[in-house]
N, C-alpha and C positions, 0 to 999 in steps of 0.2 A: 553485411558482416560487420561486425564492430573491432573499432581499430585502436586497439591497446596498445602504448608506445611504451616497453622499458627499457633505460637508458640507465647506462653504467655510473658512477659513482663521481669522478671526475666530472666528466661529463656533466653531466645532471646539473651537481652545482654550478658550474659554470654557466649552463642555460639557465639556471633560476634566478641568476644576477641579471637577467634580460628579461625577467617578467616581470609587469606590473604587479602590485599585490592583489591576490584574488579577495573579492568579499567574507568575510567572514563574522560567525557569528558570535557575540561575547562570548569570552572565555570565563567558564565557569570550573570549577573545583568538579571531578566527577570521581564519586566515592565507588568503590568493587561491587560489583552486583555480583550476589550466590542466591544458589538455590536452597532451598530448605526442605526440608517433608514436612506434611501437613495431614494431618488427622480430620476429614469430612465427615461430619454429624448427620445433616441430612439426606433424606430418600435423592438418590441421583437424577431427578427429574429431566424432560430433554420436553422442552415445546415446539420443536420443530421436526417435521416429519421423518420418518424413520428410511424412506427412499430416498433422501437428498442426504442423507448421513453416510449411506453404505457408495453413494454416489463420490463423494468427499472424500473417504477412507481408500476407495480404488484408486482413486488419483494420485492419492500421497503413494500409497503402495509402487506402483509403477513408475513414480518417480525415484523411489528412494531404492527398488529391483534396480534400475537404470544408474543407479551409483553406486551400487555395489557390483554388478556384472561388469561395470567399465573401471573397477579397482579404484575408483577416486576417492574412496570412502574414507578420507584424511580422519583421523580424530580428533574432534572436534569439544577443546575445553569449554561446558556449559555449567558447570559447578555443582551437579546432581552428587553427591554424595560424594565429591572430589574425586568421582570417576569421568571416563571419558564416555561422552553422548553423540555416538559415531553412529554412521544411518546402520547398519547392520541392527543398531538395538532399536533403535525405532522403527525397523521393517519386522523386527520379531514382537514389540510391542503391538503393532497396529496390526501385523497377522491376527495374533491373539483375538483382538478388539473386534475382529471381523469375526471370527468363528465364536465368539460369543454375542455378539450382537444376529446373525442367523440363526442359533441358537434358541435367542432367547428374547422371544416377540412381548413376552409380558416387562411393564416397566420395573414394577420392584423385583425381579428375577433378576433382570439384569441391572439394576442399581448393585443385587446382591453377590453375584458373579465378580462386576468391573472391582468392586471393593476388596472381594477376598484374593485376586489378580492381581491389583495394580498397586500404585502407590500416588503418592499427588504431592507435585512438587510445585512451591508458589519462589517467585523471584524477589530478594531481598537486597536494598542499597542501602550500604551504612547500618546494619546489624535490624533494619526494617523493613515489612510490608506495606510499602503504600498503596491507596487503591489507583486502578488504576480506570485512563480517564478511558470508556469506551465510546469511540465514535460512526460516524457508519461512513461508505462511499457506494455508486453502483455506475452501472455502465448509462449515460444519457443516451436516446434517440434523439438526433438534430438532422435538421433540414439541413439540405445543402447541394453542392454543384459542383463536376469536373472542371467547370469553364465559369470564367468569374463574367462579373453584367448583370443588370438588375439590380436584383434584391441581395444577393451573392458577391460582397465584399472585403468579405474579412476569410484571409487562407488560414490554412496550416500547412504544415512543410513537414516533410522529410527529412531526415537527418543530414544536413550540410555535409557534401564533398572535405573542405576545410576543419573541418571539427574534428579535432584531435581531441585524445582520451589518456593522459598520463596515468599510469598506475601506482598505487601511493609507493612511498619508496622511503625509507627511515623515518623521521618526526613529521611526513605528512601523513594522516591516515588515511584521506579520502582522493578519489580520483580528481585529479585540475582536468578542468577544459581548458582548451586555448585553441587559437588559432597564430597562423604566420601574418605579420603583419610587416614588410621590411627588412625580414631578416631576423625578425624579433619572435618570441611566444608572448602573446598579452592574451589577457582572455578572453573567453568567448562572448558576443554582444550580449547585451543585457536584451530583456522585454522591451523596453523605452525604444533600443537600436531596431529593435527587429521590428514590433508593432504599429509604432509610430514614427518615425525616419523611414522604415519600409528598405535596409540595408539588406534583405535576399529577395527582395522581388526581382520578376523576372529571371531568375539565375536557375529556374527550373525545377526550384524543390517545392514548389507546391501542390501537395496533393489531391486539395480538393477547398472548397470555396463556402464560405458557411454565411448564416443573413443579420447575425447577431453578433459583436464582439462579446454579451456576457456569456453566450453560449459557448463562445470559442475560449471563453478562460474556465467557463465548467469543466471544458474538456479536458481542459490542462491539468486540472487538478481531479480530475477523476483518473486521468492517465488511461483510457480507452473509453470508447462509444462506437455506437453505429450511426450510417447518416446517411439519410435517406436521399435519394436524388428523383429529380424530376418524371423521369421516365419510370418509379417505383423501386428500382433496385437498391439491393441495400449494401454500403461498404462497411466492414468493419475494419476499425484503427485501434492501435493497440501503441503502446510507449517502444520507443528506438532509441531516442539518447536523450538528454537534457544538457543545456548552457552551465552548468557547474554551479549555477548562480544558486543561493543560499535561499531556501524555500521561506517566504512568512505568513500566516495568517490575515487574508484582506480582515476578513469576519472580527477577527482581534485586534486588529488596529482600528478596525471604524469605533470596536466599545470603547477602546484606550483615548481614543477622539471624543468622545462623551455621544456617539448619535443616538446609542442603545444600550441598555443597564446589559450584562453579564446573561441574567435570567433570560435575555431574550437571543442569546447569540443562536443562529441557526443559517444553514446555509437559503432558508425560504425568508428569512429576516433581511438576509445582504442583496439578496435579490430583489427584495420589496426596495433598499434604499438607494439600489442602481438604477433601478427601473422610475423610482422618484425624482431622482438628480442626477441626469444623467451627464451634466456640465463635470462631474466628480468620477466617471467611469473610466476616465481614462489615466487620473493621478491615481485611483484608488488601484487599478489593476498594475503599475505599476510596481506599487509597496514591492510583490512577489517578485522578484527579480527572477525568480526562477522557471524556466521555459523552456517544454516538452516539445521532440520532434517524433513524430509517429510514424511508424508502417502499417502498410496493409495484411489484413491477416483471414486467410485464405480459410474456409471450410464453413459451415453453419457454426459451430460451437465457440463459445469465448463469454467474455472477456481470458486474455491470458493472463497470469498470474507467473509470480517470482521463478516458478519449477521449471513453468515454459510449458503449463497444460494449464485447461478449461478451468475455470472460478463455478464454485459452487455457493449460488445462493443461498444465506442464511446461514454457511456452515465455514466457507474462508475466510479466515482471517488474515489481516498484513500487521508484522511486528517487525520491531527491529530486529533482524537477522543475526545481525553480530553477535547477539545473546542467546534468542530461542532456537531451539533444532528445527531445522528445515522440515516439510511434512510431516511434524509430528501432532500427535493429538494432544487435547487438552480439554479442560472442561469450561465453560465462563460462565459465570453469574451476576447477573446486572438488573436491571429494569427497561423498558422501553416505553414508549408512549402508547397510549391506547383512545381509540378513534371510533366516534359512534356511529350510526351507517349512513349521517351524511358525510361522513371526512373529516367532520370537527374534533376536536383532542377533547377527550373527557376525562384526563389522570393518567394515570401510569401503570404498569402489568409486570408482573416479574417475565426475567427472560432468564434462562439458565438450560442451556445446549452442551452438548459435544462440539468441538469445532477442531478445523486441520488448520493448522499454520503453513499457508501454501502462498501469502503473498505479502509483497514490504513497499515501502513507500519513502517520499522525503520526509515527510512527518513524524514518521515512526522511528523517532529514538529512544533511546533506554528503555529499564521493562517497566515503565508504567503508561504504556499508550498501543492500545489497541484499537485495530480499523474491521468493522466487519460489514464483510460483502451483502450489499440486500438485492443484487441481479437487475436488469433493465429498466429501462423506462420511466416513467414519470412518476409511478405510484412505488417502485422501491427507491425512486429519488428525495419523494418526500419523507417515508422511512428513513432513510440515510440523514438527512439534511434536519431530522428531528431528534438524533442521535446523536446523546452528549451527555456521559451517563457516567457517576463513578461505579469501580465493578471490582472482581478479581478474577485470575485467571490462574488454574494450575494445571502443567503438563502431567500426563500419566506416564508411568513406566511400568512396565510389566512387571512383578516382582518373581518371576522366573527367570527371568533374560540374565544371561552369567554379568559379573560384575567385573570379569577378567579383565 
């Protein structure tokens, strides 16, 4: 159970004159992001299969039934037409979406349906559209062990006993970690404390035992996998809490280092230059100060996602939350790489889908960065890790749905 601490007013500041300063990230000017309508020209095209869509669209639906039947259904300012974008209209939205989509198995039928239905709203900061950057993530299969020895060196951990969770509370927006140290709140150990000092060994939170440290920081930054154990069973881990630490780009600091131009950044790129220098794996893993503890997550189906239900390959997406509606639909248009039938890349292919916004990330801030799910294993890992794509993205709305 995760353990949100809030602390009254007095109070509070008087503890925050006993904490260290938490990391943070330059402060930059951040201009109002609204929503705008947008007039779509072309045929509503979808490359991705018509079952993993209707698959996508349940999920969201039962998540967003599951916030209205529990009344939680706060209103939620997303700047659609400076009305309010509360799951009720995104559950009447993506009803719609669903009864025309079984409807309507031909594609321009239902290119011509969603259009005379919906409306398409794209996200604008400082009175513009920018594109935005699309990237991919997916769940890794790794080897690994209950019991460390061997090959089986490098843990991952459970959410720390000590890990406290502040919730933001006047001019902080974001949750602090901290722990007690003294009497004191300081924050929670960095990557460096925990990976290399090894300051929760033995203390019992480690889950399970893996044979590669870069595998064990894929993990981190895929924020769930599966992993396989000796005897063939398979665990899945899924994200439990994070060190509060201020997430960075290894991938983007090694370009800013000069090891690799821009054009080449890819997570099969940083992997080539960990696996070449490995004397550099353990400053470079570092940079990320930021650091995942995971749980085990019960049933065949997963990765879990933001809503607290299954990811659907090629159709999940993770944005920043604070901005776009939770399960709601949208459309994206972008490019992807295209691979000839031995694996090698031979150019680029449009991609332009339906997708549900059912999950969010440290990366994913403001609305120019999308992450979309490409599903397990090695070969939607290299999907993923080849994904770095500008694009646009716009949410639908039903243009039935009252505006009340």
């Amino acid at each position: 159970m995760r353990r949100i601490v809030f602390i009254g007013g007095a109070f509070f500041l008087t503890l925050l004159g006993c904490v260290a300063p938490l990391p943070k990230e330059p402060v930059r000017p951040v201009e109002p992001v609204v929503f705008q309508e947008r007039k779509i020209v072309p045929l509503l095209t979808d490359d991705a299969d018509r079952n993993s869509l209707q698959t996508a669209v349940d999920r969201s639906l039962t998540y967003l039934s599951q916030k209205i039947s529990a009344k939680s259904a706060e209103r939620i300012r997303y700047g659609f037409s400076e009305n309010m974008y509360a799951p009720e209209m995104a559950y009447r939205s993506l009803a719609l979406f669903r009864e025309i989509l079984l409807n309507n198995p031909d594609e321009k039928e239902l290119s011509k349906k969603v259009r005379q239905n919906f409306s398409f709203w794209e996200a604008k900061r400082g009175g513009r559209a920018n594109p935005v950057l699309l990237t991919g993530y997916y769940e890794p299969i790794l080897e690994g062990s209950l019991t460390p020895g061997g090959e089986y060196l490098f843990p991952i951990y459970r959410r720390p006993d000590d890990l406290v969770e502040l919730a933001p509370w006047g001019e902080v927006r974001e949750k602090q970690v901290v722990r007690f140290e003294k009497g004191r709140m300081v924050p929670y150990y960095s990557r460096q404390e925990i990976d290399n000092q090894g300051v929760l060994l033995k203390k019992g939170y480690e889950l399970a035992w893996l044979k590669d440290p870069w595998e064990r920081f894929v993990l981190h930054v895929q924020g769930s996998g599966q992993i396989r154990l000796p005897d063939g069973r398979i665990l899945r881990v899924g994200f439990a809490a994070s060190n509060g630490r201020p997430y960075r780009s290894i991938g983007r600091h090694l370009m800013e280092k000069g090891f690799f131009p821009e054009k080449d950044l890819s997570l099969g790129r940083v992997m080539e230059f960990i696996r070449q220098n490995p004397e550099k794996a353990e400053e470079t893993f570092n940079v990320n100060e930021r650091y995942i503890f995971f749980r085990l997550i019960p049933g065949p189906e997963g990765p879990i996602g933001a809503l607290g239900l299954p990811l659907t390959a090629g159709r999940s997406i993770a944005t920043d939350q604070a901005i776009f509606p939770r399960g709601a639909l949208a459309y994206l248009v972008s490019q992807q790489t295209l691979y000839d039938q031995a694996g090698r890349r031979k150019g680029k292919k449009p991609l332009q889908r339906f997708v549900l916004n059912q999950d969010t990330g440290a990366a994913m801030k403001g609305p120019e960065r999308v992450d979309l799910f490409f599903g397990s294993g090695d070969n939607a890992g290299r999907f993923a890790g080849d994904m770095r794509e500008d694009g646009e993205i716009f949410f639908l709305q039903a243009s039935v749905v009252s505006q009340k």
